[in-house]
C-alpha positions as CSV (number, residue, x, y, z in Angstrom):
1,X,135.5,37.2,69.3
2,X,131.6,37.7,69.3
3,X,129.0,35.4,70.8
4,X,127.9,34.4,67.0
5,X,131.5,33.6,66.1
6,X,132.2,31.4,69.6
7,X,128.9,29.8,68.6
8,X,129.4,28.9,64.9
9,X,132.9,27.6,66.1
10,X,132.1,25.8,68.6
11,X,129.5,24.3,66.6
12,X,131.3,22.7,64.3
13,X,133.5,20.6,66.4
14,X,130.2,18.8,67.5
15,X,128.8,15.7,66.4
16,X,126.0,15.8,63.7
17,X,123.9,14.5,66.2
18,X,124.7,17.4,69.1
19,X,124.1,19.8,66.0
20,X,120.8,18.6,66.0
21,X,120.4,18.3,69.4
22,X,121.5,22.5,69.3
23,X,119.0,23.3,66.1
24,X,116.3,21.6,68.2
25,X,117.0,23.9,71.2
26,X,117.3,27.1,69.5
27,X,113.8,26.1,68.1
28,X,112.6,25.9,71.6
29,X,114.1,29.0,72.6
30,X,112.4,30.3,69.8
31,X,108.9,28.9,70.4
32,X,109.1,29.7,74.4
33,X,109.7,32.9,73.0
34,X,107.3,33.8,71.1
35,X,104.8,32.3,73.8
36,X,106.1,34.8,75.8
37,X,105.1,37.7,73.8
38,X,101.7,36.6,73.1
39,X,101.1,35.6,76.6
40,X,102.2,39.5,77.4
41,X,100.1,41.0,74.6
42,X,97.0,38.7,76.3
43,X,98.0,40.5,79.4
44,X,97.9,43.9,78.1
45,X,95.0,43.7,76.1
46,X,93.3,42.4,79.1
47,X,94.5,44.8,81.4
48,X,93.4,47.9,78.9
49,X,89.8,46.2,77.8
50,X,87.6,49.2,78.3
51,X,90.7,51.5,77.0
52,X,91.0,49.9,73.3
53,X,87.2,49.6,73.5
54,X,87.0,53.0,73.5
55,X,89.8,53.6,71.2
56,X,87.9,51.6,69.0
57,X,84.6,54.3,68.5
């Protein structure tokens, strides 16, 4: 059995409200993320400034 199959099955034998407890969580996951990535690409761009600069001309 894959991970998606355990998860959709154990899914439904929650409670509506657990499901929604799980959609909200998955959304956070999502969110934290994406913060993630952005927060690296900050880091990146900082870190090669002067490079993409000069990429730039």
């Amino acid at each position: 059995m894959s991970l998606a199959e355990k998860l959709i099955k154990d899914f439904e034998q929650l409670s509506e409200n657990k499901k929604k407890e799980v959609i909200d969580f998955v959304e956070f996951l999502k969110i934290k993320e994406r913060k993630e990535k952005m927060e690296l690409m900050d880091s990146v761009i900082e870190e090669n400034e002067e490079a993409l600069k000069e990429l730039a001309k």
